[in-house]
C-alpha angles and dihedrals in degrees: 000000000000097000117115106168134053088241093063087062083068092228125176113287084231089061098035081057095050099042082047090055088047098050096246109139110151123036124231125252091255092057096035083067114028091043098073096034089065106037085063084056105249129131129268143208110180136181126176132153112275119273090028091116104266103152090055086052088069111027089049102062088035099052079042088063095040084063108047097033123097100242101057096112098066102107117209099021121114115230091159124049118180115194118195131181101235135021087245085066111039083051091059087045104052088039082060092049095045083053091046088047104056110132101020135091094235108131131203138186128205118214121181135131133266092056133073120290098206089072088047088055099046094045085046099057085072103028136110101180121054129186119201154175106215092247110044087046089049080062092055100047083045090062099032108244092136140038121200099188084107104056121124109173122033129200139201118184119199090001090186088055093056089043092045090052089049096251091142087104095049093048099049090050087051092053089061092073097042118085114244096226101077143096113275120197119194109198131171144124094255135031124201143180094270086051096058086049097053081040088070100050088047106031132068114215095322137206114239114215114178101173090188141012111310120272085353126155126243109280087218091058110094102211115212118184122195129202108218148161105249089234088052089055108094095037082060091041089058094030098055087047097044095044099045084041088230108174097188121058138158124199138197129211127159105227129045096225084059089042093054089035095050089042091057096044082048091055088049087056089051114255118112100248130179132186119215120195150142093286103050112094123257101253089047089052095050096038077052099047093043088053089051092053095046099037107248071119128064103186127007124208125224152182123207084276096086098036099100100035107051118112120188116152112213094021100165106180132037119173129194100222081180129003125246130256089222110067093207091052081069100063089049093049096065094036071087089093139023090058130164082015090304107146121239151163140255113188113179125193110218117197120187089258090059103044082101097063099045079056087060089042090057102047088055097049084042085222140100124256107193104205108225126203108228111221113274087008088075105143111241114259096213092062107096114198131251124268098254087123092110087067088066099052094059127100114278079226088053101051089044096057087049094054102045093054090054087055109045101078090052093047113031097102100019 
C-alpha cells in the first residue's frame, strides 16, 4: 500500500485536524492496512504487536463513518459498541476515542464495573459510541439504559483476552440484542486457534491483517531472563532498581496475594511500591496507576488484569516477577514497554519450578530464551525442583479449560 500519511486515507477533515493537533503524521503498518478495509464495510480480524496503534486502527475509520452516514444526527441512539476485556482497557480506549473526536459532535459513553452505574445511564441516553466490559454492559441491556437494535459496527478488542477470562456466555447473550446485519471487527496482539474459532461465529467472510509475525514480541523489547532461586526474587528485584537507578517499573506477579505481598516487601527495601489487581477498587486502582504515571510512585504491581490496558507511554522496564500460566499473557505482559517504537526492557526471573512455562513461552515465540545467572544471584544446584512436570504433560486444551473456569467468577463483570 503506497499511503504514508492519515490524509491519504482520505479520512474525514474533522479527524485529519484532530490527529494534526495531536502530532500524529504517518500512520502505522497496522492502520495503513485495516483503515481502509474497513471504511469500504467489510470485517475485520486484526493482530499487530502491542503499541503498534491499534485502537486508532479501529476508532479512526468508525468515527469516520459516524460523520459522512446518514444517520449521524439521532441522538441517543448506538451505532458503535467497543467491548474490552477489562476496565483498564475500555478506559484507554475511550480516552483514545474522546482525542480522535475533538471537534466533532460525536458522543460516547464508558461502562464498566467497579463505579457507579447512575453516571454510565445517564452518559448512554446521548451517546453513539459506546465502550464497554460484557457484563457491565449486560447490566445495562438488563435495565434498560441502553438499546442495541441500531448498531451497526461491533468491536472486540483483545478477543483472547475476553475468551481466556470466560467471557463466551456474556458475549452470546450480547449478540442477541445486535442486529446481525453490521460490520464486526476482531482485534488483538495474538491470535490463536480458539480465536479463529469464535472468528467464524462473529465475522462474515473477514479480512485477516497480521501486521507481524503471529503471537511475536516487540522487536524493541530487550528480553533478559534470569535463572533464580524463587526466595532470591524480590533482593534482585531491588537490587536490579536501586543499582541501575530505574524510577518506572512495572512488575508482574500471578496471583494478587503475590502482587500486594511483593509490593509491601518492595516499600521495606525503600522504594515506594504499589500493587494494582482485580480486587482493588476501582478508585484505588486508578489513584495507584495515576501515581505511577506521574511518579508519586517508583515501581506498580500487577496481575495479568492490567496487562492489556495499561498505557504508559515511555515505559522503559517490565519485569516478570513470575511467569504466566498462559504463554500469550506473556507477550502482553511486556507490550507494556517498547511502545510507539520506544525501546524497552523485559527482564524475567525464571525459578526451577517455572523452567516449564518459559518452554511454553518459547514454542510460541518460536525462539530461544537462554536464562542467565546474574553474579552473587547464582540458583543453588543442589535445589531440585517441585513435581509440577505433570503440568506440563496435559493438553494445552485441558489446562486452558482449568484455568478459565477458575477465572470466570473474578472476572465476569471487571
Amino acid at each position: 500500500m503506497s499511503a504514508t500519511t492519515f490524509s491519504e486515507l482520505k479520512l474525514d477533515p474533522i479527524l485529519l485536524n484532530s490527529l494534526e493537533q495531536n502530532q500524529y503524521h504517518t500512520p502505522t503498518a497496522i492502520q495503513l492496512k485495516t483503515i481502509p478495509l474497513i471504511l469500504a464495510g467489510h470485517d475485520v480480524m486484526g493482530s499487530a504487536q502491542t503499541g503498534t496503534g491499534k485502537t486508532a486502527a479501529f476508532v479512526l475509520p468508525l468515527l469516520h463513518k459516524l460523520l459522512t452516514t446518514s444517520k449521524r444526527d439521532e441522538q441517543g441512539t448506538t451505532r458503535v459498541l467497543i467491548l474490552t476485556p477489562t476496565r483498564e482497557l475500555a478506559q484507554q480506549v475511550f480516552t483514545s476515542f474522546e482525542k480522535y473526536s475533538q471537534g466533532t459532535d460525536i458522543k460516547g459513553a464508558l461502562a464498566y464495573g467497579g463505579a457507579s452505574i447512575g453516571p454510565q445511564i445517564k452518559a448512554m441516553k446521548d451517546a453513539q459510541v459506546v465502550v464497554a466490559t460484557p457484563g457491565r454492559l449486560l447490566d445495562h441491556i438488563i435495565k434498560g439504559s441502553i438499546k442495541l437494535s441500531s448498531v451497526d459496527s461491533l468491536v472486540f478488542d483483545e478477543a483472547d483476552r475476553m475468551l481466556d477470562m470466560g467471557f463466551i456466555d456474556e458475549i452470546k447473550r450480547i449478540l442477541r440484542h445486535v442486529p446481525s446485519d453490521r460490520q464486526t471487527l476482531l482485534f488483538s496482539a495474538t491470535f490463536d486457534d480458539s480465536v479463529f474459532k469464535l472468528s467464524k461465529k462473529l465475522l462474515k467472510d473477514p479480512k485477516l491483517v497480521e501486521v507481524d509475525k503471529r503471537n511475536s514480541a516487540a522487536v524493541e523489547v530487550e528480553q533478559i531472563i534470569y535463572a533464580i532461586d524463587e526466595d532470591r526474587k524480590r533482593e534482585l528485584v531491588s537490587h536490579m532498581i536501586g543499582m541501575k537507578n530505574w524510577r518506572q517499573v512495572l512488575i508482574f506477579t500471578r496471583t494478587k496475594q503475590m502482587a500486594d505481598k511483593l509490593a509491601k516487601e518492595m516499600c521495606k527495601d525503600g522504594l515506594k511500591t504499589q500493587s494494582i489487581h482485580g480486587d482493588k477498587s476501582q478508585g484505588a486502582r486508578d489513584r495507584a496507576l495515576q501515581d505511577f504515571k506521574d511518579g508519586t510512585t517508583r515501581v506498580l504491581v500487577a496481575t495479568d488484569v492490567a496487562a492489556r490496558g495499561l498505557d504508559i507511554s515511555s515505559l522503559k522496564y517490565v519485569i516478570n516477577f513470575e511467569l504466566p500460566y498462559i504463554a500469550e499473557d506473556y507477550v502482553h505482559r511486556i507490550g507494556r514497554t517498547g511502545r510507539a517504537g520506544e525501546q524497552g526492557l523485559a527482564m524475567s526471573l525464571v525459578s526451577l519450578d517455572e523452567q516449564w512455562l518459559l518452554e511454553e513461552i518459547e514454542v510460541l515465540l518460536d525462539t530461544r530464551l537462554t536464562p542467565q545467572w546474574l553474579a552473587g544471584y547464582e540458583p543453588d544446584p543442589t535445589k531440585k525442583p517441585k513435581d509440577n512436570r505433570k503440568n506440563s504433560n496435559k493438553s494445552r486444551k485441558e489446562r486452558d479449560k482449568k484455568r478459565v473456569l477458575g477465572k470466570i467468577n473474578t472476572h465476569r463483570r471487571r
